[in-house]
Legacy VTK file of the C-alpha trace (Angstrom):
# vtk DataFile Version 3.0
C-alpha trace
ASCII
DATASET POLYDATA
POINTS 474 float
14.015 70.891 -58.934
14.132 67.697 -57.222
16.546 67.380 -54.104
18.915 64.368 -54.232
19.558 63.005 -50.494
23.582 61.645 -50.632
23.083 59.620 -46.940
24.646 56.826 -46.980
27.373 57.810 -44.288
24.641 58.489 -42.012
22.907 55.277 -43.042
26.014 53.235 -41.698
25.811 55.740 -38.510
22.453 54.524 -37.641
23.598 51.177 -38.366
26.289 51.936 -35.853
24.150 51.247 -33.181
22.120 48.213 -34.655
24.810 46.149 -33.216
22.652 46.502 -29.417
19.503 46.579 -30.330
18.473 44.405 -28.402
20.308 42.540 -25.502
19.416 41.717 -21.942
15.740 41.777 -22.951
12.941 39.954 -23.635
13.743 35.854 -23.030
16.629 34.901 -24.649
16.733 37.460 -27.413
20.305 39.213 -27.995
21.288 40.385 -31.412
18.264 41.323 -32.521
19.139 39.299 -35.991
19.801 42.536 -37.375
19.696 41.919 -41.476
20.298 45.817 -42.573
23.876 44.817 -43.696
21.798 43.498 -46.701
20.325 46.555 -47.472
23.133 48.186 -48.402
24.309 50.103 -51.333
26.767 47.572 -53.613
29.258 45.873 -52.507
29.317 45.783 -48.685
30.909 43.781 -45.710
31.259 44.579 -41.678
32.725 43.137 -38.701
30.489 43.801 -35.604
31.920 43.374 -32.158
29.374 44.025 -29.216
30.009 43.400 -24.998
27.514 43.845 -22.562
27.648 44.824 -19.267
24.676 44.835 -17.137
23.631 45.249 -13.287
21.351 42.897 -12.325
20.829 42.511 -8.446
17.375 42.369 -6.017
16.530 40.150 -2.968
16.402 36.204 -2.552
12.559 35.213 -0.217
13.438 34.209 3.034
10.564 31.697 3.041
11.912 28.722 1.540
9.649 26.428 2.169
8.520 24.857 -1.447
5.013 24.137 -0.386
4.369 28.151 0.065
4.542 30.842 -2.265
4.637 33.792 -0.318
7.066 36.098 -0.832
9.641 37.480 2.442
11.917 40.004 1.805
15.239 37.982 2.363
18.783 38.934 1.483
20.656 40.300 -1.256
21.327 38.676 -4.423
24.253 40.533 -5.402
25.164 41.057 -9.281
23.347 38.060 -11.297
24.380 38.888 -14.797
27.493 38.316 -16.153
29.154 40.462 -18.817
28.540 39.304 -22.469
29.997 39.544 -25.556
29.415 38.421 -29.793
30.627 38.985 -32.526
28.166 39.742 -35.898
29.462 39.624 -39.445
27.839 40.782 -42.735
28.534 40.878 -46.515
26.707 41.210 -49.899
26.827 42.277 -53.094
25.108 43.216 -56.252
24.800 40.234 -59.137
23.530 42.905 -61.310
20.388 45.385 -61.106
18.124 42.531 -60.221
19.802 40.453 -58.308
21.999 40.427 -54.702
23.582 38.132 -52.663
24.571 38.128 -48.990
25.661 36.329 -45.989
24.692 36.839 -42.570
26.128 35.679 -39.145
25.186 36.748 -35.601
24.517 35.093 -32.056
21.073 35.758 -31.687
19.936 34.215 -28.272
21.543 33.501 -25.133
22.261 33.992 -21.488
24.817 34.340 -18.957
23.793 34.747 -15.256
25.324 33.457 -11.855
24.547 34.026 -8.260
27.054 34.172 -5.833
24.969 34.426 -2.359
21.750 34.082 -0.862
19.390 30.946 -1.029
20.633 30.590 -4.710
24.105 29.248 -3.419
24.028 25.729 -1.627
25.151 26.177 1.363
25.535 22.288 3.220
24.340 23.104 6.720
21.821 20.227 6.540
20.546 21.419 10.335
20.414 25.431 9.396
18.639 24.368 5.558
15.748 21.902 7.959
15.424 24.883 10.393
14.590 27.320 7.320
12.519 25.356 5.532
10.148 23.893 8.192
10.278 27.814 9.367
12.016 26.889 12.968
9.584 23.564 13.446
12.586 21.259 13.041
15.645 23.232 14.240
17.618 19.911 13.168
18.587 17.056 11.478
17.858 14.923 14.737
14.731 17.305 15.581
13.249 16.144 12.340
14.223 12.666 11.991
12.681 12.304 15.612
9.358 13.450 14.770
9.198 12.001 11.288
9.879 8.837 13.422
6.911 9.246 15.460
4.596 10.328 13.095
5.570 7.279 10.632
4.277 4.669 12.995
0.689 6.668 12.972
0.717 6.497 8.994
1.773 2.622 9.279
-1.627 2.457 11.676
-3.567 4.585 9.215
-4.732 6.712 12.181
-3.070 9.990 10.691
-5.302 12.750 10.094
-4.389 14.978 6.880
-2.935 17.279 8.862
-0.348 15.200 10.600
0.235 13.782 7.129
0.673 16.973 5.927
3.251 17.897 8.374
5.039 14.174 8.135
4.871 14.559 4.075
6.900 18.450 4.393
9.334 17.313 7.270
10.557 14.633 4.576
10.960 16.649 2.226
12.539 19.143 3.892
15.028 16.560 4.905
15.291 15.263 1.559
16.281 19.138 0.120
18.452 19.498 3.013
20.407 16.535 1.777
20.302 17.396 -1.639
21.609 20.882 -0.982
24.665 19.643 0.917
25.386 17.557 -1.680
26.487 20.476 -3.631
27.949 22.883 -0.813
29.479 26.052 -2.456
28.623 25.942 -5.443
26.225 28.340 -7.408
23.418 28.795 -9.330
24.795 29.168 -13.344
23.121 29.401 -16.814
24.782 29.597 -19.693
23.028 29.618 -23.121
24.990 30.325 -26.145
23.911 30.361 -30.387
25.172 31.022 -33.627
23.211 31.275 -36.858
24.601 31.839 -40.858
21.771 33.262 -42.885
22.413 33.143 -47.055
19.953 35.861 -48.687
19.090 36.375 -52.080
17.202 38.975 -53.442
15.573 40.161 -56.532
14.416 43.498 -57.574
11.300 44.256 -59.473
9.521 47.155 -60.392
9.646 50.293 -62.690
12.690 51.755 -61.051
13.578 48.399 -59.234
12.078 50.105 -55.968
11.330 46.913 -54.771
12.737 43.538 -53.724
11.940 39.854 -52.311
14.397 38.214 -50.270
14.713 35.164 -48.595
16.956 31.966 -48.169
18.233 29.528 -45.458
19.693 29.592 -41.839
21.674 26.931 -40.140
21.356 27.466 -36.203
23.301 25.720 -33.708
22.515 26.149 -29.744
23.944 24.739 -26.782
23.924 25.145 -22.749
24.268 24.710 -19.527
22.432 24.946 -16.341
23.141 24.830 -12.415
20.257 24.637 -10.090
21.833 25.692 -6.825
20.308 26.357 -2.936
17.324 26.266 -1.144
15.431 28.921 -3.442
15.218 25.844 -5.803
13.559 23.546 -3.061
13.342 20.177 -4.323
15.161 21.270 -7.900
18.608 22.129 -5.813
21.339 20.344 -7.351
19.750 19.996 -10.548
22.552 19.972 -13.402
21.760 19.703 -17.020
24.561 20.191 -20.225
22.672 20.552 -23.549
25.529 19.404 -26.092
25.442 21.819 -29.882
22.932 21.251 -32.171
22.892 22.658 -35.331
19.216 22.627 -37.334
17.752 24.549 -40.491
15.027 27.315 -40.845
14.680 29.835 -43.517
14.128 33.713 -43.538
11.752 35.496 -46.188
11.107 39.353 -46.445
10.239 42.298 -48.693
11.345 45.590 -49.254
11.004 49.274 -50.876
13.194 51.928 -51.596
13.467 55.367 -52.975
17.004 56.512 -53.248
16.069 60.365 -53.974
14.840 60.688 -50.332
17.296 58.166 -48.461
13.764 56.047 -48.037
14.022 52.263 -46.981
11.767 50.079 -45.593
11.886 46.398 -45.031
9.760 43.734 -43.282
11.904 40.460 -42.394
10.032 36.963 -41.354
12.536 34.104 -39.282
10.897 30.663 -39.024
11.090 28.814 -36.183
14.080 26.235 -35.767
13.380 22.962 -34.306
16.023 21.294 -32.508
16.687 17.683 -31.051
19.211 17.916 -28.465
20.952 15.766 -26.463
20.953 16.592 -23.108
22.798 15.333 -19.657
20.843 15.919 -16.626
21.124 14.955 -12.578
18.574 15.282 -10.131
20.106 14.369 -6.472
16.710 14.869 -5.259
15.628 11.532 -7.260
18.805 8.991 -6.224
17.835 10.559 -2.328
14.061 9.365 -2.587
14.916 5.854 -4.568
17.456 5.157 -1.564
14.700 6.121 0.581
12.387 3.710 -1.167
14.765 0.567 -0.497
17.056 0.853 -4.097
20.168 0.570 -3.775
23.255 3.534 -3.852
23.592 2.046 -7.878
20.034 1.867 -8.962
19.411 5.321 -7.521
23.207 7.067 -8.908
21.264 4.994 -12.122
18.051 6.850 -11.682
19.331 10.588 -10.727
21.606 10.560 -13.558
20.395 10.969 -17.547
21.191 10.900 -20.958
18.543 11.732 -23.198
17.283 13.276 -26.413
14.855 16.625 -26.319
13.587 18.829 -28.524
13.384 22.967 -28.209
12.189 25.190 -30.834
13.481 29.034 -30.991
10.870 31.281 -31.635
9.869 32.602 -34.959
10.215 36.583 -35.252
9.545 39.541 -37.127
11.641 42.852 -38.343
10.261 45.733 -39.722
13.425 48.398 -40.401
12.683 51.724 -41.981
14.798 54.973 -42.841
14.276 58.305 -44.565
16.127 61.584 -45.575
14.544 65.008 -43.668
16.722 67.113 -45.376
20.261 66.089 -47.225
22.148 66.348 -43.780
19.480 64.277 -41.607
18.009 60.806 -41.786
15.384 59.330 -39.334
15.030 55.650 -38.657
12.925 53.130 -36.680
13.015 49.552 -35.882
10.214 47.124 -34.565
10.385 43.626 -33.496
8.114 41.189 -32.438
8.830 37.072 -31.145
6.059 35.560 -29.692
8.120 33.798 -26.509
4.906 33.038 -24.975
4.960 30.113 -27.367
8.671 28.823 -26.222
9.660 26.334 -23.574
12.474 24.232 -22.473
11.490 21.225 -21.187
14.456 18.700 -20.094
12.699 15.160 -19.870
14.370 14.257 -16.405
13.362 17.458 -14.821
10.505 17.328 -16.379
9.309 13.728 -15.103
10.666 14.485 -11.361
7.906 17.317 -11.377
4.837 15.235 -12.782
5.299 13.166 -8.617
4.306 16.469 -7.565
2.495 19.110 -10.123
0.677 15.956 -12.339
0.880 14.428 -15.443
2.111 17.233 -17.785
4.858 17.819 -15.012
6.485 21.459 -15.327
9.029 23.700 -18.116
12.687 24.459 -16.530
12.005 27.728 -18.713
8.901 29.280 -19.701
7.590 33.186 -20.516
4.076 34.443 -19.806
3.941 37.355 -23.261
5.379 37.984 -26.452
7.915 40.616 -26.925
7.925 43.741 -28.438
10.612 46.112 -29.081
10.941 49.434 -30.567
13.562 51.770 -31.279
13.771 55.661 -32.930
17.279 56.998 -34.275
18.184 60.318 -35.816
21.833 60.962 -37.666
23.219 63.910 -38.380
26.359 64.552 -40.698
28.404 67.210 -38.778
31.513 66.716 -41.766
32.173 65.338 -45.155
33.675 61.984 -43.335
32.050 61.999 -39.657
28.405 61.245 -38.867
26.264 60.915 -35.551
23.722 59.489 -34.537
21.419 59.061 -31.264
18.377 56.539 -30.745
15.918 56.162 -27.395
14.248 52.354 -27.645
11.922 50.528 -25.675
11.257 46.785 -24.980
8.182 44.985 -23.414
9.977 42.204 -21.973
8.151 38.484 -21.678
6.167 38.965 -18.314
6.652 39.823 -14.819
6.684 37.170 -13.100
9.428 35.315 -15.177
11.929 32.879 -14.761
14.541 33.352 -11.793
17.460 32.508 -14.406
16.907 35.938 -16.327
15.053 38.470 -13.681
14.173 41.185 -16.302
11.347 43.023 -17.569
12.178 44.586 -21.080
14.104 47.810 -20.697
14.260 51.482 -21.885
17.504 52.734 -23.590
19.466 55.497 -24.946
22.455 55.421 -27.187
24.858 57.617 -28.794
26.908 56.319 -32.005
29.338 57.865 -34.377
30.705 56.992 -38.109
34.167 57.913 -39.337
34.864 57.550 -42.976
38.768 56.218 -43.110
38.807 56.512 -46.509
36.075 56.338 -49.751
35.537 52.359 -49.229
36.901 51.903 -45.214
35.055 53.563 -42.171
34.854 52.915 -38.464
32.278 53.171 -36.581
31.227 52.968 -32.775
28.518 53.171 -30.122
26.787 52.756 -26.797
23.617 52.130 -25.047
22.606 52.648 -21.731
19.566 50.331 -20.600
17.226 50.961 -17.407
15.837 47.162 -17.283
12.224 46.934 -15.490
11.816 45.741 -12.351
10.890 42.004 -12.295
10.069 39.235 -9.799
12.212 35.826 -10.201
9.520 32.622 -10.183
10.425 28.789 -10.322
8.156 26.827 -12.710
6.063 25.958 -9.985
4.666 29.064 -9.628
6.703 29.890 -6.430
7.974 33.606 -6.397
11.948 33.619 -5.062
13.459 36.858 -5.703
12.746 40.341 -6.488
14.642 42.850 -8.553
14.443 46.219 -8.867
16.073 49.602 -10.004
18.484 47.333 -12.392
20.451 49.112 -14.801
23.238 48.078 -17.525
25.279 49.293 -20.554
26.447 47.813 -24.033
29.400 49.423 -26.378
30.387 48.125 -28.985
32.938 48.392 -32.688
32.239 48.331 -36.081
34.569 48.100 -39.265
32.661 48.474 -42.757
33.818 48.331 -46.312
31.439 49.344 -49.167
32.375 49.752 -52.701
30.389 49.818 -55.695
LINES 1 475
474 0 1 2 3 4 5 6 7 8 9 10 11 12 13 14 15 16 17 18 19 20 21 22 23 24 25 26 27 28 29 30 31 32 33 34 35 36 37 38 39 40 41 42 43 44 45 46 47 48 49 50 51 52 53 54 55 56 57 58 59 60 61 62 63 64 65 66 67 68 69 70 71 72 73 74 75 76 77 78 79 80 81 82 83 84 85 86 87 88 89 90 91 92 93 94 95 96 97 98 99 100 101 102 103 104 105 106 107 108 109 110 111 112 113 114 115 116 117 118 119 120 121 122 123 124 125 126 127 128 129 130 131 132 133 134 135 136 137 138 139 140 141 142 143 144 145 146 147 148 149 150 151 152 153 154 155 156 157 158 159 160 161 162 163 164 165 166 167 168 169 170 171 172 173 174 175 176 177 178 179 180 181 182 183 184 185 186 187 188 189 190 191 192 193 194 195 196 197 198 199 200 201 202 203 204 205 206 207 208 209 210 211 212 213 214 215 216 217 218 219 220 221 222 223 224 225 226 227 228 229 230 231 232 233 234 235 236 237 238 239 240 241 242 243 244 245 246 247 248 249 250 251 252 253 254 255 256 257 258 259 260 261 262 263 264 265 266 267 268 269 270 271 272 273 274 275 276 277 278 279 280 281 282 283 284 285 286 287 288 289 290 291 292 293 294 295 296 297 298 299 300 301 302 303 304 305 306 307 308 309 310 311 312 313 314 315 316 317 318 319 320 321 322 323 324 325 326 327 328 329 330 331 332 333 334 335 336 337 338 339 340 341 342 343 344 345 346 347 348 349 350 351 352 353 354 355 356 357 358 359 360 361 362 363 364 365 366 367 368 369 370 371 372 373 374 375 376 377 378 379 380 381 382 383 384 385 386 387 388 389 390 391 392 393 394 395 396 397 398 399 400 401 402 403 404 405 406 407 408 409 410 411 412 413 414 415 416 417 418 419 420 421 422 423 424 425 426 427 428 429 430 431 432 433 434 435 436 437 438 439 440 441 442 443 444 445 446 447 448 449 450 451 452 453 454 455 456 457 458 459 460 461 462 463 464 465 466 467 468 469 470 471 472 473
């Protein structure tokens, strides 16, 4: 006799904990674009609220001269990440025995991050930022002015060597940083990336027993942000504001899937395209109006110059799902979940940053934002039902992260996690459900696009919980 597996309360207990699947991880990634709510038995809608609280901390370099990229131990960061929060909402429902409908929305990337000490503040000591950039040579404005005013006059002759040009070239621009950093005294370093996307699905089933179905349909997208480039750990790049106003762009998502209801078995491999987007941006860059005054412009044609409105284009990164379940015995199910998005392949590339760098680092100029691998992320859950109305359910999930090195504005590599979640059936159609994580991020060093290493992070820890209401009917 064939055993029938009822688990569809421990289905939504799983799903319980879908909601944090992935957050703080790998580049921008944060919802994970969870699509289960799809998968679901008839008619079926949730509400999905998830916040995020992480610990993020290491040590700012104490060199800060942006010529060298050695690393010195300097002081403490304090707590970079900020606590985050979305909301993710689901429903669909059955045409008929071939065909279902659904709508999907989440906030799938983003990033919220803000130091409040160490070189990433600006600070506005012009003699104290000279002193720590020329490493004590110049203790001073005056100091430096005074031998940039003697060396000049040997560049004028052509009788420099490269040494002495060298050492005239960094003493400017250590007075030019200087200047740039007081500019902005007290304030911090901030990013702030936020995203929404609405996914339609349809699907059709096929097969014998209708064990399997195509899905597929479009996403709208819309992404905005906001970044502040703050203290000497930025060298040249203090100061450096940018606003990225919404845009909203199209991409489509396209999957396939099996079931076999006697064993609780589901399986499901979801494709996102990439979404292009052409953005309009804001961006100033004291660093440029202080070297076109320097150059003989005047204080309008360089406030002209420093200051930017422009168009740009970023793409966020294709991905893939695979989500799988199955019954172990009619009180037990087992899941997994694997993603992949290749964020090797994504950039952000402002054009008025980007041009400032090609005086420097050549004619391709440098990314604001850039990761060395693709990510990978895995996760393993078991549910239990301890009661006709009350399931549980535990997972243990890893991520790879995007590289270590990476970018200064999001100092982690990938994580490990555990997490606890429980569903209460309310009534036949109504349940609640709820959950937690807890996340030991790896330890990762903060690098600027140029390649210079300015902070190190370690032993970084964090936490998500979050609330679920679900209604299914038939």
């Amino acid at each position: 006799m064939r055993t029938t597996f009822h688990l569809k309360t421990l289905a939504v207990a799983i799903a319980t904990l879908s909601f944090a699947s992935v957050t703080n991880a790998a580049g921008l990634d944060r919802s994970g674009q969870d699509v289960t709510a799809f998968f679901q038995d008839g008619t079926y809608a949730e509400a999905v609220y998830t916040y995020i609280d992480a610990d993020v901390s290491g040590y700012d370099s104490a060199n800060t001269n942006p010529s060298q990229n050695d690393y010195v131990r300097g002081d403490k960061t304090g707590d970079i990440a900020e606590s985050y929060d979305f909301f993710r909402y689901g429903v669909k429902t059955d045409i008929n025995d071939t065909f279902s409908v659904g709508v999907l929305y989440d906030e799938p990337f983003g990033a919220a991050a803000e130091y409040t000490q160490s070189n990433f503040v600006s600070q506005g000591d012009v003699d104290a930022s000279i002193a720590s950039i020329t490493n004590g040579a110049a203790p001073s404005l005056a100091a430096a002015q005074g031998a940039i005013g003697a060396l000049a006059a040997g560049e004028t002759a052509g009788v420099l060597t490269p040494e002495q040009q060298a050492q005239l070239d960094g003493l400017r621009g250590a007075v030019a940083v200087a200047q740039a950093e007081a500019g902005n005294a007290g304030e911090n370093t901030n990013v702030e990336v936020r995203s929404q996307s609405l996914t339609g699905i349809l699907g059709m089933k096929f097969g014998a027993n209708k064990n399997f179905q195509i899905y597929g349909g479009p996403v709208a997208q819309r992404i905005q942000s906001e970044t502040k480039l703050r203290g000497l750990a930025y060298g040249p790049a203090t100061g450096y504001t940018s606003n990225s106003n919404p845009d909203m762009d199209y991409g489509y998502i396209a999957g396939i899937a099996y079931s076999k209801p006697e064993i609780a078995l589901k399986a499901a491999l979801t494709y996102r395209s990439e979404i292009d987007h052409d953005i309009e941006i804001s961006e100033s860059y004291p660093l440029v109006a202080i070297r076109a005054i320097a150059a003989g412009a005047t204080p309008e044609q360089a406030a002209a110059a420093a200051n930017r409105d422009s168009t740009y284009e970023i793409t966020t990164p294709k991905s893939v799902n695979f989500d799988f379940q199955t019954g172990i015995n009619p009180t037990t199910l087992a899941t997994a979940k694997v993603r992949w998005v290749p964020w090797s392949d994504f950039v952000i590339t402002p054009p008025l940053y980007n041009d400032t760098s090609k005086i420097s680092y050549g004619p391709d100029g440098l990314n604001l934002v850039e990761y060395d691998d693709d990510q990978w992320q895995v996760e393993l859950g078991l549910a239990k039902r301890v009661a006709p109305a009350l399931a549980i359910s535990g997972t243990v999930g890893w991520d790879s992260g995007a590289g270590d090195p990476t970018t200064s504005l999001g100092p982690v590599d990938g994580y490990y996690s555990v997490g606890l979640g429980a569903k209460y059936n309310v009534t036949e159609n109504w349940a609640v459900s709820a959950g937690g994580k807890y996340l030991w991020f790896g330890d990762a060093k903060g690098r600027l696009p140029s390649g210079k290493i300015v902070g190190d992070f370690q032993d970084n820890d964090g936490y998500i919980a979050g609330l679920k209401i679900s209604y299914q009917g038939k």
